[in-house]
C-alpha positions in Angstrom: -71.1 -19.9 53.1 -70.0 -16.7 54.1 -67.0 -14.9 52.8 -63.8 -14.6 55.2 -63.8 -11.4 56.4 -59.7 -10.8 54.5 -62.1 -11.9 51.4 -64.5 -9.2 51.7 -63.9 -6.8 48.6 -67.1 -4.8 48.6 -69.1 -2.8 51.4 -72.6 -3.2 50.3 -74.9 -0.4 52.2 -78.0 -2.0 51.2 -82.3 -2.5 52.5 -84.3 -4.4 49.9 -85.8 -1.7 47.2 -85.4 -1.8 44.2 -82.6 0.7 43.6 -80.8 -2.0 46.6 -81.6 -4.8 44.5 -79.8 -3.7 41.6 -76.4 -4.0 42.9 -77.4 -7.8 44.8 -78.5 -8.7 41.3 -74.8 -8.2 39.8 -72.8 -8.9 43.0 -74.6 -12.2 43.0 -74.2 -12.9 39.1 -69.9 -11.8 39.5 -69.6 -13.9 42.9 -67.6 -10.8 44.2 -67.0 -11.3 47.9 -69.2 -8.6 49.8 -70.7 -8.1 52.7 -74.0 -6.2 53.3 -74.3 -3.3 56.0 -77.9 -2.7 56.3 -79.4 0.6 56.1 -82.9 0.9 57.6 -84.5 3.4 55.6 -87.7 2.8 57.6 -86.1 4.0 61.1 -84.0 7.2 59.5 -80.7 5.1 59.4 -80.2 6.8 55.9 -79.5 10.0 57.9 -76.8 8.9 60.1 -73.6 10.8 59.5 -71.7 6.9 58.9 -73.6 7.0 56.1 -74.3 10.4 55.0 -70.2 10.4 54.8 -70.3 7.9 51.8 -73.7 9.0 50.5 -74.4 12.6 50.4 -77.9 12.3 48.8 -78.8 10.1 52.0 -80.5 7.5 49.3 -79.3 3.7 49.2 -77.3 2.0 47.8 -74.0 2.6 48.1 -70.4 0.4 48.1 -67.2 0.8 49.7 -64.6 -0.8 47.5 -61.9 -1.9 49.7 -59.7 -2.9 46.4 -60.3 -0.4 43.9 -58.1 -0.9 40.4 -55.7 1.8 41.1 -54.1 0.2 44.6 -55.7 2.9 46.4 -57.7 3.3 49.5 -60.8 1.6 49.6 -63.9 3.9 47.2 -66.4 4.8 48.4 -69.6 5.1 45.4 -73.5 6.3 46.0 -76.0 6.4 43.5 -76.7 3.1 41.6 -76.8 3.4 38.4 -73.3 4.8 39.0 -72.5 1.6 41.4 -73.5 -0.8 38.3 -71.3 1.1 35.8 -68.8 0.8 38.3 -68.7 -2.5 39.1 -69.2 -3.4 35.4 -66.3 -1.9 34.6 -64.4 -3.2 37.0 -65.2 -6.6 36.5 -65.4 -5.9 32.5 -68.4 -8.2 33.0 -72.3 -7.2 32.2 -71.3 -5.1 29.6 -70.2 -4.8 26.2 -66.7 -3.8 25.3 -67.0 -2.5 21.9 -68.1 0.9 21.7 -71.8 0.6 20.1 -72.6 -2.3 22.8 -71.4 -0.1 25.5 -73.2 2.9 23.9 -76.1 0.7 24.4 -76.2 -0.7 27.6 -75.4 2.8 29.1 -78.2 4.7 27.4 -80.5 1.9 28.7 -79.1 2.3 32.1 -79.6 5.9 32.2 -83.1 5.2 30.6 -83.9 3.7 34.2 -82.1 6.1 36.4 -84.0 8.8 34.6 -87.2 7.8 33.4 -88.5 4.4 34.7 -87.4 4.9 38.5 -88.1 8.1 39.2 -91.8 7.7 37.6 -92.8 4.7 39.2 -91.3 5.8 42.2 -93.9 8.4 42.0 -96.1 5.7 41.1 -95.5 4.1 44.3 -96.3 7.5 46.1 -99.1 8.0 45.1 -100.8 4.9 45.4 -99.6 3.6 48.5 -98.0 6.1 50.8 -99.6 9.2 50.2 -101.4 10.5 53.1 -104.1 12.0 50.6 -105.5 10.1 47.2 -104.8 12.4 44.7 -106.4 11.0 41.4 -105.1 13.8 38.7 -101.2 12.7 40.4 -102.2 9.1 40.5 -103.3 8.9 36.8 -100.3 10.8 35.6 -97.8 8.4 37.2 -99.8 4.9 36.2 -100.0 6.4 32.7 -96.2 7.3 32.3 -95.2 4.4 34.1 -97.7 2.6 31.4 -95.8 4.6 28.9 -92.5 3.6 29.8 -93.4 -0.5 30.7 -94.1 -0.1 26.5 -91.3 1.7 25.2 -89.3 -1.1 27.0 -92.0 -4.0 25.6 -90.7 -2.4 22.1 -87.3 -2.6 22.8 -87.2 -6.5 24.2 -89.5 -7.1 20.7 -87.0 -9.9 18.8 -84.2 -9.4 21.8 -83.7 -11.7 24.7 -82.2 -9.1 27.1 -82.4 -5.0 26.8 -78.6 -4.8 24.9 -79.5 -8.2 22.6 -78.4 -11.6 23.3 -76.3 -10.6 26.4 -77.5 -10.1 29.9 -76.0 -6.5 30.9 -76.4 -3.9 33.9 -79.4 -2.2 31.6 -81.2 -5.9 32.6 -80.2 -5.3 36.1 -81.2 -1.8 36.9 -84.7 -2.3 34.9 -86.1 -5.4 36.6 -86.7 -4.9 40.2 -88.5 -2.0 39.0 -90.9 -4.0 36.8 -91.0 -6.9 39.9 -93.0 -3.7 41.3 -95.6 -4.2 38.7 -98.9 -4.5 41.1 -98.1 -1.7 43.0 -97.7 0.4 40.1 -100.8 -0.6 38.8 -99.9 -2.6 35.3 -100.4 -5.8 34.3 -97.1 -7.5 32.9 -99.5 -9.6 30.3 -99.9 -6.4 28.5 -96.5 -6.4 27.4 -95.6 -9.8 25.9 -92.2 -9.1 25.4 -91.4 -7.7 28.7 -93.2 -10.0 30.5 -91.2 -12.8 28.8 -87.9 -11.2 29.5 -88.8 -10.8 32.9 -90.0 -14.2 33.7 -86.4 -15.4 32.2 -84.1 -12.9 34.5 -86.3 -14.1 37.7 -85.8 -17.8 37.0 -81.6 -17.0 37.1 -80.0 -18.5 40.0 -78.5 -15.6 41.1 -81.4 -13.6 40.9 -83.1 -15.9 43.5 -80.3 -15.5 45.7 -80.4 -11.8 45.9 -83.6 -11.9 46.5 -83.3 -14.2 49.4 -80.7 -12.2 51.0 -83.2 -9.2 50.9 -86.0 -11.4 52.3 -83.2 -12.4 55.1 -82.7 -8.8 55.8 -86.6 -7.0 55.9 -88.9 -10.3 55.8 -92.0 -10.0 53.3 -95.2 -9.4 55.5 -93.8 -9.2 58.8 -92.8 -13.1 58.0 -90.1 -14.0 60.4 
């Protein structure tokens, strides 16, 4: 069922990436009321001064909080590792509030934004969309992004999630960039604990539903 629109908290400017499924991942876990404004990356609509207004780095995603904790007019927030933090704060949900468990689940989070996106993003470059197979800049990026797929198998070694027993934004911001795993050339079997981890985040209920909502958006395949 769809939220009322007096119910709507957050602006979700969204199209099914993995940066955009980040922030479905957590909206859907919360149960915030939001509503998702679709940005079509593949016909420019990241470009469009609407957007650029609230997004200056013309990447998705990005929210609109239209009841931020100080009263205030709605917030606007781009960039979304900085959404997650945001919203986890907000919520105080999805991550620790001690001071070593939030010391964790940022470093992780920041571990992604810096490292695992960017290089598989490359990844993806590479192997699929560049005009021009470039196998010195192909072997670089599956080998880092092999690199990185292990220092996060160590890390899941006797922990369920990234931050320990606890499901947390570091979870979040990490797994729709491993979902990416064919594309990017690795084979999740390779890393025992990853793989395990990620098999339990993408049975979650919510997780299903986020991804749905993409699927709804930008079929798979051309699938109507």
């Amino acid at each position: 069922m769809e939220n009322p629109p007096e119910m709507i908290m957050i602006d979700l400017h969204y199209w099914p990436t993995p940066n955009g499924h980040k922030i479905t991942l957590f909206l859907e876990e919360t149960g915030m009321p939001y509503e998702i404004k679709p940005v079509d990356i593949g016909k420019g609509a990241q470009f469009e001064p609407a957007f650029l207004a609230i997004a200056p780095n013309n990447r998705m995603p990005a929210i609109v909080d239209r009841a931020p904790a100080d009263g205030g007019e709605p917030i606007s927030i781009f960039e979304s590792g900085a959404i997650l933090l945001y919203l986890a704060d907000k919520t105080k949900r999805f991550i620790a509030q001690d001071l070593r468990g939030r010391v964790a689940a940022t470093e992780w989070l920041f571990w992604q934004v810096g490292g695992l996106g960017p290089m598989a993003g490359q990844n993806h470059h590479f192997n699929r969309y560049a005009p021009d197979k470039i196998p010195y800049a192909i072997e670089r990026y599956v080998r880092e992004t092999a690199r990185l797929y292990g220092v996060l198998d160590r890390r899941l070694d006797g922990r369920a999630f990234v931050c320990g027993d606890d499901y947390t934004i570091a979870d979040m911001a990490s797994y729709p960039w491993i979902a990416s795993h064919e594309a990017q050339q690795q084979n999740r079997a390779d890393f025992p604990n990853l793989k395990r981890w990620f098999e339990a985040i993408k049975a979650r209920p919510a997780t299903l539903r986020a991804y749905a909502k993409g699927d709804a958006i930008n079929p798979p395949n051309g699938a109507p």
